[in-house]
C-alpha positions in Angstrom: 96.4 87.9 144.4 95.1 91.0 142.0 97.1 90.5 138.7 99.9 92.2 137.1 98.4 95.2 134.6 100.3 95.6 130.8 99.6 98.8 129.3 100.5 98.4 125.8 101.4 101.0 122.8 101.2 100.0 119.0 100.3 101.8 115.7 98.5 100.5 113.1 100.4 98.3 111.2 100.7 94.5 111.2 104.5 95.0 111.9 104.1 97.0 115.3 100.6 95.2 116.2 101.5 91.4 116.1 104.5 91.3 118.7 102.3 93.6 120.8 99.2 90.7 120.4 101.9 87.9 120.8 103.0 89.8 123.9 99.6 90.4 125.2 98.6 86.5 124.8 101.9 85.7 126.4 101.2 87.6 129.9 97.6 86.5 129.9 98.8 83.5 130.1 100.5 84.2 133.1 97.5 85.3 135.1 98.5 89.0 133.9 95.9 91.4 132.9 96.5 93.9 129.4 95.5 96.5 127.8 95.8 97.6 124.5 95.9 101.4 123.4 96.4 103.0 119.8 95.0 105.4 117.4 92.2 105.3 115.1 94.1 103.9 112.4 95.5 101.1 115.1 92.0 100.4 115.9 90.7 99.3 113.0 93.3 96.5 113.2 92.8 95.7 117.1 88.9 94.3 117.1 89.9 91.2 118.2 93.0 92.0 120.7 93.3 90.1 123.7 92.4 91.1 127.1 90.6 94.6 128.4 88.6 96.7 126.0 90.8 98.8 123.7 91.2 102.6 124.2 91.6 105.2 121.8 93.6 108.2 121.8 94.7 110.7 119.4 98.2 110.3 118.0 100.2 112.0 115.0 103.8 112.2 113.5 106.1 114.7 115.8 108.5 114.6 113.2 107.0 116.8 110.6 109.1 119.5 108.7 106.2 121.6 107.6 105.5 124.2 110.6 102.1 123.7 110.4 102.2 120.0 110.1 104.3 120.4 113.2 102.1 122.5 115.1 99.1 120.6 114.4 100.9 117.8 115.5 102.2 119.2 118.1 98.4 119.8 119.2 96.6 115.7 118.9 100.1 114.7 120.6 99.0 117.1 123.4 95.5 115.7 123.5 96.9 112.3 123.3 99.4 112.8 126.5 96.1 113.7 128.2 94.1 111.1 127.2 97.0 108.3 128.3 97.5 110.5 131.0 93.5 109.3 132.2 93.7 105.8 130.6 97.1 105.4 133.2 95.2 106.8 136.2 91.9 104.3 135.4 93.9 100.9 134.6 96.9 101.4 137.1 99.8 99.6 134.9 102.6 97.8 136.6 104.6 98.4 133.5 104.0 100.1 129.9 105.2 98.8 126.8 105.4 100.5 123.6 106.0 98.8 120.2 106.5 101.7 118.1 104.0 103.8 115.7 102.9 107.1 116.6 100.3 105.8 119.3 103.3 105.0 121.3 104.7 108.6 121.4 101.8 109.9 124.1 101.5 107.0 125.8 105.3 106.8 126.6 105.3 109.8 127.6 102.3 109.9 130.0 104.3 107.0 131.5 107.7 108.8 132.1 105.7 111.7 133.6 104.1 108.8 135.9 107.5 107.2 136.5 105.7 104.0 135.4 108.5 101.5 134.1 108.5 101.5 130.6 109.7 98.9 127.6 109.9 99.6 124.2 110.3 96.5 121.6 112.0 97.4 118.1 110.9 94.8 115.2 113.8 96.0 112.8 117.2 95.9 112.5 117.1 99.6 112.9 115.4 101.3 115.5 112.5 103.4 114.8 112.3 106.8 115.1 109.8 106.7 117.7 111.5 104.2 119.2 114.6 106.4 119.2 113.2 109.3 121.1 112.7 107.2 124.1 115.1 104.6 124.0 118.0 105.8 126.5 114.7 106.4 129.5 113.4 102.9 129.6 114.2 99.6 131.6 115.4 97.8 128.7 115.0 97.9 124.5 113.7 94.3 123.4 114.8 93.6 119.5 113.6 91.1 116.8 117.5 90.7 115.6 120.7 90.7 117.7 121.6 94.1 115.2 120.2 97.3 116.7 121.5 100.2 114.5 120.5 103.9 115.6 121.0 103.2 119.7 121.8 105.5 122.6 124.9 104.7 124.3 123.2 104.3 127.4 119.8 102.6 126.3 120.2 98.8 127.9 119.7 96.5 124.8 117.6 92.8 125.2 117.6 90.6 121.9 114.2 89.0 122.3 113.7 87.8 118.6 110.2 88.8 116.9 107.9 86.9 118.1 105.8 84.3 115.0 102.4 83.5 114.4 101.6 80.6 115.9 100.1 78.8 113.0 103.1 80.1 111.0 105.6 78.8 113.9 103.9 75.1 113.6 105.9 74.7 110.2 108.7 74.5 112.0 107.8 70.5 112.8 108.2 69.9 109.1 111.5 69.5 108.8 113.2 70.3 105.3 113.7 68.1 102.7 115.8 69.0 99.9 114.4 69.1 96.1 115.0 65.2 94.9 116.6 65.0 92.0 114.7 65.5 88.9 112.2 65.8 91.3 109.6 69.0 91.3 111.4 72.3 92.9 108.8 74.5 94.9 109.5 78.0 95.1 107.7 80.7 97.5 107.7 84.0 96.0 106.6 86.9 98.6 106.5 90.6 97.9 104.8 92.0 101.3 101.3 92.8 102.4 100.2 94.1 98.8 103.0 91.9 97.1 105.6 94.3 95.0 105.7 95.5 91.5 109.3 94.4 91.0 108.7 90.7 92.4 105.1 90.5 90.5 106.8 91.6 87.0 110.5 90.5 87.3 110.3 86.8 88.9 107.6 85.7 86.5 110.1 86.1 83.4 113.5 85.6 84.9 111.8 82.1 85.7 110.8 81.8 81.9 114.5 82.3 80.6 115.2 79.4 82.7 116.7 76.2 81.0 113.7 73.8 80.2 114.6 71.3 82.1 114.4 73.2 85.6 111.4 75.0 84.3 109.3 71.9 84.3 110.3 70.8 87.7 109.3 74.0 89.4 106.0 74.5 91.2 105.9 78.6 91.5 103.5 80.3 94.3 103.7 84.0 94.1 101.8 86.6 95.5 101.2 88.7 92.9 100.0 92.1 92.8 96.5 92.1 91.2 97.2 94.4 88.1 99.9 92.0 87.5 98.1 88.4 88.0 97.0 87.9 84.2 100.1 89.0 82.5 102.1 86.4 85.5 100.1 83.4 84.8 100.0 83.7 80.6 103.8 84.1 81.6 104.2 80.7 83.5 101.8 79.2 80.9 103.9 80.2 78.1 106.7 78.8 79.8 105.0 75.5 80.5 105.4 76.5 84.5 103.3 75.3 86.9 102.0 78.5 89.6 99.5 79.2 92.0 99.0 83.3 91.9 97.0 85.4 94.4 97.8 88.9 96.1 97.0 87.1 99.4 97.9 83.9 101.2 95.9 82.9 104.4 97.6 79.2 104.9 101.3 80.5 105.2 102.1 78.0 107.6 101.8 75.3 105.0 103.4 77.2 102.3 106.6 77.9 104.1 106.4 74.1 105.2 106.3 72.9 101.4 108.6 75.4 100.0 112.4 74.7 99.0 113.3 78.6 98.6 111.8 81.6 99.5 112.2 84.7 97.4 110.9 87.6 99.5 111.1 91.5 100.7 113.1 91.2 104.1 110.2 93.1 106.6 110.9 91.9 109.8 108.1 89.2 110.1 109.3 87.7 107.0 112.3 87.3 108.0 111.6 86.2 111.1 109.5 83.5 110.7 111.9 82.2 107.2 114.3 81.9 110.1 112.4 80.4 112.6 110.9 77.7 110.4 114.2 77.0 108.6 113.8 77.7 104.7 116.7 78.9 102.6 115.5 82.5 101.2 116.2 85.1 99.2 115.8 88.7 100.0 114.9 92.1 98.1 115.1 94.8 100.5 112.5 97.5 99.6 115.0 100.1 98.3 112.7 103.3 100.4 112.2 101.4 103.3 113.6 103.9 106.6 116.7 104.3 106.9 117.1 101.1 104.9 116.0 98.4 107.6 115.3 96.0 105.5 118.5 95.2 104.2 120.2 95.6 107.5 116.8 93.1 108.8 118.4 90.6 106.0 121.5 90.6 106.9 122.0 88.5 109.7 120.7 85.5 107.7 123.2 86.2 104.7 126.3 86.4 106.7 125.6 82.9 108.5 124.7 81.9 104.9 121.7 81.3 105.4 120.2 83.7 102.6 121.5 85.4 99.8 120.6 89.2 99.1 120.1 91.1 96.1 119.2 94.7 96.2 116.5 96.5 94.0 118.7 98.1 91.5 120.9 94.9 90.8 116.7 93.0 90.7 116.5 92.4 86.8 115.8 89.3 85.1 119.2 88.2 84.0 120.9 88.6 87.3 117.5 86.6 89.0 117.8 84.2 86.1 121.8 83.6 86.8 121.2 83.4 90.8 117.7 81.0 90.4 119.7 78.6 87.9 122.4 78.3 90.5 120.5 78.4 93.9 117.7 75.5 92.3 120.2 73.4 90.6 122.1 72.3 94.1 119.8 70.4 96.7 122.3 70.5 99.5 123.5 74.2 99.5 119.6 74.4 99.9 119.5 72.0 102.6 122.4 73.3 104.3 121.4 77.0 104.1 117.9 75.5 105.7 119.5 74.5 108.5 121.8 77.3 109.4 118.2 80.3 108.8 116.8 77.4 111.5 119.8 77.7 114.1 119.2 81.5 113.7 115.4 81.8 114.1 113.9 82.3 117.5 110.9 80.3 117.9 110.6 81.7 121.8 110.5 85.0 121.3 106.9 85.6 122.8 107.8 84.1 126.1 111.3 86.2 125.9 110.0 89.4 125.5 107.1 88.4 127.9 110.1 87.7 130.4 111.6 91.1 129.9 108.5 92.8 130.6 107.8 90.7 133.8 111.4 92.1 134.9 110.9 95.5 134.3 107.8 95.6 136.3 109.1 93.9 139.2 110.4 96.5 142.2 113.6 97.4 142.3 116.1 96.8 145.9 
């Protein structure tokens, strides 16, 4: 039997191009054949995808206010319909899927024009503004949390989860233990894929006012933004704190398994896989993220009470100092916030949103 075909859309960035691999390894799996295609930007990112060579086509922003921005737009968006346009006609697709970024804006619309079923996934809480444009023509809108702000009335809504990294997932076998006590505290400090200013400069001395006592029991490991790693450490030093510093963590599987509490930005694969594994957390919404996602991303954990939230401009080292003293000093509201982030995660999230796509392509009586 000649297999299924997946055309699949994603821009450049780790948020849009990991459900689309997770996806992509999902249906390959099932005998299904896939195909990745982005920009130039997206490229750089895909040398490894899964499944037939990746195609390039030219994408940009059709959302500029400048008029010339716009046209010019206007112009690789053009080029990029064509070339999807050919890429459709070559591979055949059963089904296209986009996962937002500006790669999905031609390729989306090469597959409406080819009245190929179409499926968009939104990471976020809030969906995109590519997203958006073509949410209300497609078989179904597959989301990483059960909130989905910005919809069309008529766009068909399927809470899929985000799908996790698999050795990220694996922490999920560790189940949580609570800090003993007296015993040592571990804290996992995150601040995104370059780490942020205000975690790398605010979390190193709202630890320090801590009372000695907790101080000493704490085991810190912070990404750290790397103008900000020697002032950090003599900070911890000072304050007789043990940390492990770096801008970048490969093993986070382990690091989530170890941790008691996770202080963090609340992108959608963070919060995702805090979830999915189990770990009380944290948040600090970026305060410019569009159309502020990430606090409506961090919600759903804080209102089961499984996280606590505290925004950028309320971030300074007393209120952190207050909320750390509390949150460390009670092993079961720890525990018991671990277990309710677990019963929220999704851990099957590949296989759901490789479910939905199976769906759309399948003919319709």
């Amino acid at each position: 039997m000649t297999p299924k075909r997946l055309l699949i859309a994603a821009g450049g960035t780790g948020g849009h191009m990991f459900p689309a691999r997770a996806a992509a390894d999902a249906l390959m799996a099932r005998g299904w054949s896939v195909k990745l295609v982005t920009d130039a930007r997206g490229a750089r990112h895909a040398t490894d995808f899964p499944g037939e060579p990746v195609s390039e086509i030219e994408a940009s922003s059709p959302f500029a206010k400048n008029p010339v921005k716009m046209a010019q737009s206007m112009v690789k968006l053009g080029r990029g319909v064509f070339q999807a346009r050919k890429i459709m006609a070559d591979f055949k697709p059963h089904v296209v899927a986009g996962f937002g970024g500006y790669p999905a804006f031609p390729v989306l619309t090469a597959a409406w024009m080819a009245s190929v079923p179409r499926v968009i996934h939104e990471q976020n809480a809030v969906l995109g503004r590519v997203n958006r444009l073509f949410a209300g023509s497609v078989v179904s809108v597959a989301s990483g949390f059960t909130r989905l702000d910005k919809m069309p009335d008529q766009a068909v809504h399927a809470v899929t989860g985000n799908p996790v990294r698999a050795h990220v997932l694996a922490a999920r076998e560790v189940e949580y233990a609570p800090p003993e006590p007296d015993g040592e505290i571990r804290l996992l400090v995150l601040g995104g894929s370059l780490g942020a200013r205000i975690l790398s400069e605010t979390v190193p001395r709202a630890i320090a006012q801590l009372p000695e006592a907790l101080r000493w029991r704490l085991k810190v490991v912070q990404q750290t933004r790397e103008e900000s790693l020697d002032s950090a450490r003599q900070i911890y030093t000072d304050a007789g704190v043990k940390a492990e510093l770096s801008p970048f963590f490969r093993d986070m599987g382990r690091l989530y398994a170890e941790t008691h509490l996770v202080i963090s930005r609340s992108g959608a694969s963070s919060v995702s896989e805090i979830a999915a594994i189990g770990r009380p957390a944290l948040f600090v919404p970026l305060a410019i993220a569009m159309d502020d996602h990430q606090t409506a991303n961090a919600q759903g954990l804080v209102r089961a009470g499984a996280a606590e939230m505290i925004a950028e401009a309320d971030f300074t080292v007393d209120h952190l100092r207050a909320r750390l003293e509390t949150l460390l000093s009670d092993g079961e509201a720890l525990d018991a916030r671990a277990r309710l982030a677990r019963k929220e995660g999704r851990p099957d999230a590949h296989e759901r949103l490789a479910d939905l796509i199976v769906q759309a392509a399948e003919p319709k009586l």
